[in-house]
C-alpha positions as CSV (number, residue, x, y, z in Angstrom):
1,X,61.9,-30.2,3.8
2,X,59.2,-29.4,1.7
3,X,58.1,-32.5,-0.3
4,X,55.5,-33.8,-2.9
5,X,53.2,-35.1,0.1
6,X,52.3,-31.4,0.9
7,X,50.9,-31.0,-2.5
8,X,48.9,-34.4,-2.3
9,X,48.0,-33.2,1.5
10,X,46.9,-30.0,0.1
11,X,44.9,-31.4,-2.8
12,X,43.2,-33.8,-0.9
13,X,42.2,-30.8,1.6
14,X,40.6,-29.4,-1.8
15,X,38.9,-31.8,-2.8
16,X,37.3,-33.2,0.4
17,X,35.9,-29.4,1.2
18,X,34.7,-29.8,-2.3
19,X,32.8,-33.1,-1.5
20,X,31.7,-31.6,2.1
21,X,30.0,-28.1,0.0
22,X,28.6,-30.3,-2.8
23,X,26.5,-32.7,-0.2
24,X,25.5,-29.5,1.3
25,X,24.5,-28.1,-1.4
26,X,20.6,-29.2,-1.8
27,X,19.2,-27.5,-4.8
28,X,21.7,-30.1,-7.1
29,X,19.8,-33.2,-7.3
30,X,23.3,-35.2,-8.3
31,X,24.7,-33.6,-5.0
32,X,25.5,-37.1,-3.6
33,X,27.1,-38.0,-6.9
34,X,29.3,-35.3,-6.7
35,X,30.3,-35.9,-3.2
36,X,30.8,-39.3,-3.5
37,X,33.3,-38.3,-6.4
38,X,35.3,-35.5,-5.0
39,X,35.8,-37.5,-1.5
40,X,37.0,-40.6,-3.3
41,X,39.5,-38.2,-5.2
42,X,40.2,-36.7,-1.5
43,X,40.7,-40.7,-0.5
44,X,43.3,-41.1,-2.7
45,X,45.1,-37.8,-2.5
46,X,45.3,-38.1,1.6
47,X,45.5,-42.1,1.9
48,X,46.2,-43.6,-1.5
49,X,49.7,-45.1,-0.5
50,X,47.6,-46.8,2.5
51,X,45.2,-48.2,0.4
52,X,47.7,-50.3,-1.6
53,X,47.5,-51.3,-5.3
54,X,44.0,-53.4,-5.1
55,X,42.6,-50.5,-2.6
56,X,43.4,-47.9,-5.5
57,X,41.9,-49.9,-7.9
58,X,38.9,-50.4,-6.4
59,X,38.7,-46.7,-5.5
60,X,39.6,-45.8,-9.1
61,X,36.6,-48.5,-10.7
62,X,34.1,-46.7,-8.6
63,X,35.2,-43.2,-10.0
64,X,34.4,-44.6,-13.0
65,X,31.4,-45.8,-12.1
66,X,30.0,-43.0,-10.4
67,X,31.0,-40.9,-13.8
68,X,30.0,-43.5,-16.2
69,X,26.2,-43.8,-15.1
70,X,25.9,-39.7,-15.2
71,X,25.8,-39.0,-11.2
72,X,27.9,-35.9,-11.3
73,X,26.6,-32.3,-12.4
74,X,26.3,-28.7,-11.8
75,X,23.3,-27.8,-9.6
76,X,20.7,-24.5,-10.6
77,X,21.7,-21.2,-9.6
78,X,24.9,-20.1,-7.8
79,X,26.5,-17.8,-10.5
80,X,27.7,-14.6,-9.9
81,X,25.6,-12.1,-12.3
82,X,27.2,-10.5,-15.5
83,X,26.5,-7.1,-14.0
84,X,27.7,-7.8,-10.6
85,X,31.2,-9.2,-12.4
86,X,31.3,-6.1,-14.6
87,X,31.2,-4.2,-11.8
88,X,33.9,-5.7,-10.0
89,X,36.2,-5.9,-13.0
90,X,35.9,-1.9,-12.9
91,X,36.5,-1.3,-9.5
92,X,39.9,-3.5,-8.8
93,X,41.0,-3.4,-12.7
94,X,44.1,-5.1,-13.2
95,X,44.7,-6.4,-9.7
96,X,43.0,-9.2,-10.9
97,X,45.1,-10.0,-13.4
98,X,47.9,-9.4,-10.8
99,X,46.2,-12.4,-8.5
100,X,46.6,-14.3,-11.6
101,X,49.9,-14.3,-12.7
102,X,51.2,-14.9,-8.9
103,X,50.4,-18.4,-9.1
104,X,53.1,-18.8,-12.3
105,X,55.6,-16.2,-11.1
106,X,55.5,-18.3,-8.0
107,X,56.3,-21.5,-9.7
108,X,58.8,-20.1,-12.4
109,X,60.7,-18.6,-8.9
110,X,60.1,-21.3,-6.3
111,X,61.4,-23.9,-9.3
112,X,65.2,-22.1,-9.6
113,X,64.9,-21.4,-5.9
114,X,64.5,-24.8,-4.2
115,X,67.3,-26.0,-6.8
116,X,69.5,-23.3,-6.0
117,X,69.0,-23.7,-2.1
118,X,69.1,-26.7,-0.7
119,X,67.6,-28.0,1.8
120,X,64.1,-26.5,2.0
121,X,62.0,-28.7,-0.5
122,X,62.6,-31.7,-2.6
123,X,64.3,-30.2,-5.5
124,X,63.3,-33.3,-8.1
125,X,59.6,-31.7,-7.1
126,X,60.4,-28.0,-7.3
127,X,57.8,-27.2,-9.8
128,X,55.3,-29.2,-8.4
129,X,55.9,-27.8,-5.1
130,X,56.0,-24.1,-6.2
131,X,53.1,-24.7,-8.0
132,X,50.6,-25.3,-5.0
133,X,52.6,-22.4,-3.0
134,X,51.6,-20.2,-6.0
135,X,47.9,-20.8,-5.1
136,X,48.2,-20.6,-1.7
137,X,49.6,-17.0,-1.9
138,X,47.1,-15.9,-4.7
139,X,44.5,-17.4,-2.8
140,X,45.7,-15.2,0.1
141,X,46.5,-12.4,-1.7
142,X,43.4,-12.2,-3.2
143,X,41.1,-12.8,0.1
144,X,43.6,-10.0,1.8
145,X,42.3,-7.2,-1.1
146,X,38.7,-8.4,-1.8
147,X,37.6,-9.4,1.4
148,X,35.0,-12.2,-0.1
149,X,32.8,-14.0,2.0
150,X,35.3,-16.4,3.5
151,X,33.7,-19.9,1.3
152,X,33.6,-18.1,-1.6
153,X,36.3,-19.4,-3.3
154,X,35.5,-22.9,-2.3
155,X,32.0,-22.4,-3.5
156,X,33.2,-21.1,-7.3
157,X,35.5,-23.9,-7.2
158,X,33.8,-26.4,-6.8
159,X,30.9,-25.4,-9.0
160,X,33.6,-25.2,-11.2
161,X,34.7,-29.1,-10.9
162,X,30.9,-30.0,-10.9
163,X,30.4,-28.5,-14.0
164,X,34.2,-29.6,-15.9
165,X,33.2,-33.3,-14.1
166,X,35.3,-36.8,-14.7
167,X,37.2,-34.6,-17.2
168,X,39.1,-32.8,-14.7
169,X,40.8,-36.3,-13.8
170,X,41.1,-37.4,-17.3
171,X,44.9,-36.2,-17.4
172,X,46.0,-38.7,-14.4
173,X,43.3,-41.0,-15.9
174,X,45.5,-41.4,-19.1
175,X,48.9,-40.8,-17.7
176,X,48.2,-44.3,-15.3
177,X,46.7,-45.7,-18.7
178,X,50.4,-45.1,-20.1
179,X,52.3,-46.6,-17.5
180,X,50.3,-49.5,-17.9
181,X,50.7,-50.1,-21.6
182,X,54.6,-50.0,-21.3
183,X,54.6,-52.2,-18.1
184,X,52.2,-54.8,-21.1
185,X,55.3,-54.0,-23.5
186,X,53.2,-52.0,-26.2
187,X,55.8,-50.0,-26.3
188,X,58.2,-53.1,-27.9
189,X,55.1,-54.2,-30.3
190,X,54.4,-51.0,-31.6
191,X,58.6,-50.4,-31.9
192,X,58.5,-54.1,-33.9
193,X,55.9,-52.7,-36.3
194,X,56.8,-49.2,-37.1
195,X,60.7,-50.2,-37.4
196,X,60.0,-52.3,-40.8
197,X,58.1,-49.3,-42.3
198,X,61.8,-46.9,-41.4
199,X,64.3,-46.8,-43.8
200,X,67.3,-48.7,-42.6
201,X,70.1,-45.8,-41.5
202,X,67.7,-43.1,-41.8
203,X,67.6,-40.7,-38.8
204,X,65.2,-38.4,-40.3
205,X,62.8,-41.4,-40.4
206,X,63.3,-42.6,-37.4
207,X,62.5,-38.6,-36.0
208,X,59.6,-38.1,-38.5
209,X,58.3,-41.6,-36.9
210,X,58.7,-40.5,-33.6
211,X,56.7,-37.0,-34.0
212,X,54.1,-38.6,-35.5
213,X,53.6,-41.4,-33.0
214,X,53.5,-39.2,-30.5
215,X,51.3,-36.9,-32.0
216,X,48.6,-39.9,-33.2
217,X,49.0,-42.0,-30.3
218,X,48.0,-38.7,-28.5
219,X,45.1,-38.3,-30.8
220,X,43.8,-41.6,-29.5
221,X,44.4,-41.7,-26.2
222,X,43.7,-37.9,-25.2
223,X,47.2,-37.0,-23.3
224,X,50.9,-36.8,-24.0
225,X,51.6,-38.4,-21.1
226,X,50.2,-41.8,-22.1
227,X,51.3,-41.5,-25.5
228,X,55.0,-41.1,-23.8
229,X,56.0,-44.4,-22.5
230,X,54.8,-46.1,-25.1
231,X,56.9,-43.7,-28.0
232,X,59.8,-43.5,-25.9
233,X,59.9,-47.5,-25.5
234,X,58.9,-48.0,-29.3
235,X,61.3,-45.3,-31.0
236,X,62.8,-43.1,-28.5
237,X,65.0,-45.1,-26.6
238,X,66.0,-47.7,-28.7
239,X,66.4,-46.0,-31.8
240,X,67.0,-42.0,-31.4
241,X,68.9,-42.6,-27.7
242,X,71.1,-45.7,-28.1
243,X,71.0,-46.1,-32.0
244,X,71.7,-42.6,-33.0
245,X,73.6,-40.9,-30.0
246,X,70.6,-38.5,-29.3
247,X,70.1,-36.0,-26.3
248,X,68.0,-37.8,-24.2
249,X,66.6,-34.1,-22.4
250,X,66.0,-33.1,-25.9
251,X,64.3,-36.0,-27.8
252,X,61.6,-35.7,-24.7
253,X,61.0,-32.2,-23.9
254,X,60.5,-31.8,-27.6
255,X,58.6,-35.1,-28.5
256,X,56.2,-34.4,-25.6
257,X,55.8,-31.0,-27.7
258,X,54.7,-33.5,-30.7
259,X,52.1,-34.9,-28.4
260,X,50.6,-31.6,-27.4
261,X,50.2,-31.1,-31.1
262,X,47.8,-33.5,-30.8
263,X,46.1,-33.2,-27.8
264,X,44.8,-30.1,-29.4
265,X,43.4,-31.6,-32.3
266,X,41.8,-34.7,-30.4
267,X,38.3,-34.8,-28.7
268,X,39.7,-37.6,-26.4
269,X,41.1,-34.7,-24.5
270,X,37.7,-33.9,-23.1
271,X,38.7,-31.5,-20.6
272,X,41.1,-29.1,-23.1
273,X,38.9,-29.0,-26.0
274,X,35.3,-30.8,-25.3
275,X,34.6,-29.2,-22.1
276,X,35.6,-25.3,-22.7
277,X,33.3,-25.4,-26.2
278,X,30.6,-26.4,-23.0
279,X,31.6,-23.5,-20.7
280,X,31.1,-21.1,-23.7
281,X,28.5,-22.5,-25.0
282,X,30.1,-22.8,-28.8
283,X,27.1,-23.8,-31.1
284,X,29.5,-27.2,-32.0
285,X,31.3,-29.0,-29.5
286,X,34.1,-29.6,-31.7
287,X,34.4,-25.9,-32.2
288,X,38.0,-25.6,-30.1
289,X,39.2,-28.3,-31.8
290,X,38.4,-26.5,-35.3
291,X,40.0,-23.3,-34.0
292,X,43.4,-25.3,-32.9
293,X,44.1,-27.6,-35.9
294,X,45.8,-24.6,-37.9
295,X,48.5,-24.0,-35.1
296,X,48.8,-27.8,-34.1
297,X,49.9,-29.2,-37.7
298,X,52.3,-26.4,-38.8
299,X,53.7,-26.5,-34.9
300,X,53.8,-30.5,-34.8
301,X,56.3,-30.0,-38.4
302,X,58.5,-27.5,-36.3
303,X,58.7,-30.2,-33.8
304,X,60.2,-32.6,-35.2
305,X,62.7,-30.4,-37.4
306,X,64.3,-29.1,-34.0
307,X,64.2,-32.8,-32.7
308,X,66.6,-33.4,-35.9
309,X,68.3,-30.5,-36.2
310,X,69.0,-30.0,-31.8
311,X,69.1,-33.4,-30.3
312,X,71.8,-34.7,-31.9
């Protein structure tokens, strides 16, 4: 069976080939930065249940440090010219866009599949799983029609990663950070403070509390994943859950909805909205952000009127 060590032994693969081509690579003067960053992620991908809790966090505190004092970066040269891409687009058209859209037809598939036959992955991992398969077979795909040189794709990749940096692990980053403030009972502080301001009986209040925690508490920390164990403790459990009788699958698919309203409007999540308006060069840095705020408030609303009207 098929579990969720195959995608960690997979990514850690990544990563360390990452590390291996970015020491190689000498015209990038942070090139030992940016190994010594990729292999620690590859560390913990391939051997972070070895390394035990303290191991981790060492490992973890010297990302940071490597990151913090500005040893990671792209390196000169390396890009494919404009024309050189143009010409490519014109010559394989929308096969391209067909290597694309493998990867989620792969994972929308592999995700009913494994839970519809048993027995050949870990169907509480489905997606996951059928995920990294929908790579593999784009990846292969791909290689099959174009017939790169056989690094290629390494090489973009990870001139990719060196240019996105610590961003790219900000997710996991924050989605530890919000396991550890409901372990330190935030979750029951911020429920004690935000329940006085809620009208007693009021379900709408309690909902409209909810959104919007999750929403601000996205804002600040940068991901709905850390803003979710802290809402969910605070107002989700206690309150919409036992309190009120509500759909458990609905009150969190939807409120982690409320949160991606704010991830979009929140330079916190560097690698969404900070580190694209870098890609493309926008003359502000806070251009995607700008761009998203009409769609994120009007969407957060709709997200917490189906919250009242469909979870209970």
């Amino acid at each position: 069976m098929i579990t969720l060590g195959f995608v960690y032994v997979l990514s850690g693969l990544a990563f360390a080939l990452f590390a291996l081509l970015g020491l190689l690579d000498r015209t990038n003067p942070k090139r030992f930065g940016n190994a010594a960053f990729w292999g620690l992620l590859a560390v913990s991908m391939l051997a972070g249940d070895r390394l035990g809790d303290f191991g981790n966090g060492l490992l973890v505190l010297a990302l940071v440090a490597i990151a913090g004092t500005g040893q990671i970066g792209k390196g000169p040269g390396g890009d494919i010219p404009a024309e050189e891409q143009a010409d490519r687009a014109a010559r394989h058209g929308n096969f391209l866009l067909l290597v694309a859209l493998i990867i989620p037809a792969v994972a929308l598939a592999g995700t009913f599949l494994f839970k519809w036959v048993p027995g050949i992955a870990d169907p509480k991992q489905a997606t996951l799983i059928s995920l990294a398969l929908g790579v593999l077979i784009a990846l292969a795909v791909g290689m099959a029609r174009l017939r790169p040189p056989l690094l290629l794709p390494a090489q973009q990749g990870r001139r990719l990663l060196d240019s996105v940096g610590w961003a790219a692990v900000l997710p996991q980053m924050l989605a530890s950070l919000g396991a550890v403030f409901a372990l330190a009972g935030v979750g029951e502080v911020v429920g004690g403070l935000i329940g006085g301001a809620i009208p007693e009986g009021s379900l709408f209040g309690a909902v409209l509390a909810f959104g919007l925690g999750m929403a601000l508490f996205t804002i600040v920390m940068g991901n709905a994943f850390a803003a979710f164990p802290v809402m969910i403790a605070a107002i989700g459990m206690p309150l919409l859950i036992q309190q009120y009788g509500g759909n458990p699958a609905v009150v969190a698919a939807i409120g982690m909805l409320a949160g991606f309203c704010g991830t979009l409007m929140t330079p916190m999540a560097a690698n969404f909205n900070l580190v694209p308006a870098a890609l493309l060069e926008l003359k502000s840095p806070y251009g995607v952000i700008r761009a998203q705020i009409g769609t994120a408030i009007p969407l957060l609303a709709v997200n917490i009127v189906f919250i009242w009207l469909f979870a209970f």
